[in-house]
C-alpha positions in Angstrom: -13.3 11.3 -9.2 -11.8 9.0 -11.5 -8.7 8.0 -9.6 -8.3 6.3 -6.2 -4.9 5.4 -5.3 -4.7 2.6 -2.3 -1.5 2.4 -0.3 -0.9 0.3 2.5 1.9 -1.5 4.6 2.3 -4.6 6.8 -0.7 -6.1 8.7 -2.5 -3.3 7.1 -2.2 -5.2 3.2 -5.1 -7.4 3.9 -7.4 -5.2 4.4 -6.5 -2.5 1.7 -6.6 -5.7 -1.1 -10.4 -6.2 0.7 -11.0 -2.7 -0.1 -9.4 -2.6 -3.2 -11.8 -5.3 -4.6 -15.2 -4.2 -2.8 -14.4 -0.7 -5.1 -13.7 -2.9 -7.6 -17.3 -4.8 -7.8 -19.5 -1.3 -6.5 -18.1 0.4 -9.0 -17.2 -1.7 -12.0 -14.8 -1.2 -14.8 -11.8 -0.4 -13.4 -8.6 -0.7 -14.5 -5.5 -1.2 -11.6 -1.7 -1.4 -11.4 -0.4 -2.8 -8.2 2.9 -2.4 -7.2 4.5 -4.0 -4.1 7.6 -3.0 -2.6 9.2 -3.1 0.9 10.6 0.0 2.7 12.7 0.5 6.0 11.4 2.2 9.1 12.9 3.4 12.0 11.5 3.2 15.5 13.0 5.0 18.2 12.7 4.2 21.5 12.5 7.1 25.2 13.8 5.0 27.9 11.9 4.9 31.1 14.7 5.6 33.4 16.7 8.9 33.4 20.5 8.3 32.2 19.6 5.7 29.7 20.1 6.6 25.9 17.5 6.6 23.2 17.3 3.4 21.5 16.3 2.7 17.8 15.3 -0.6 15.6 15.7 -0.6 11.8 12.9 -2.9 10.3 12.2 -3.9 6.6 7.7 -3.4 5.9 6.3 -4.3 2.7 4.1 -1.9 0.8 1.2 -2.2 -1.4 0.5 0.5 -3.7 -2.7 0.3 -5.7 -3.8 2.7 -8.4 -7.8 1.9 -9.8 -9.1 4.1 -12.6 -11.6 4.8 -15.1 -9.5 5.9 -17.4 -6.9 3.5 -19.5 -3.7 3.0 -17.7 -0.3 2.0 -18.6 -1.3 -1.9 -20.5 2.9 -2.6 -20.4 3.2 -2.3 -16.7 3.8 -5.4 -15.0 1.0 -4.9 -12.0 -1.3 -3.7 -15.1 -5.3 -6.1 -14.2 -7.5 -4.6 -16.9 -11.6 -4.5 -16.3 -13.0 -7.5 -15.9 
């Protein structure tokens, strides 16, 4: 394989950047493009009671998106980290 793309949202960031850089050392030269960007989700809600109508909630979750790779990437992309 000589691609792993890394995608995670919310709470869930943390960890994947803990990933992202224990790949990073067991694995060595790597190049990465991280991109981070915030996306809407939609929860609905069954209520508990008969009668009642559905509810929903609109919230705003920011994503991580990382792509490592052994092969050159994009060097002009603004999220570009080359090999250290």
């Amino acid at each position: 394989m000589r691609n792993l793309n890394i995608r995670a949202t919310g709470n869930a960031i943390v960890k994947a950047l803990i990933l992202i850089e224990i790949v990073k050392r067991r694995v060595g030269d790597l190049h990465q493009i991280n991109k981070i960007d915030s996306t809407e989700i939609t929860d609905e809600y069954e209520p508990q009671q008969e009668g009642l109508e559905k509810t929903t909630q609109k919230r705003r979750v920011t994503c991580l998106d990382c792509n490592l790779s052994k092969d050159p990437l994009d060097t002009t992309d603004i999220g570009y980290q080359e090999p250290t």
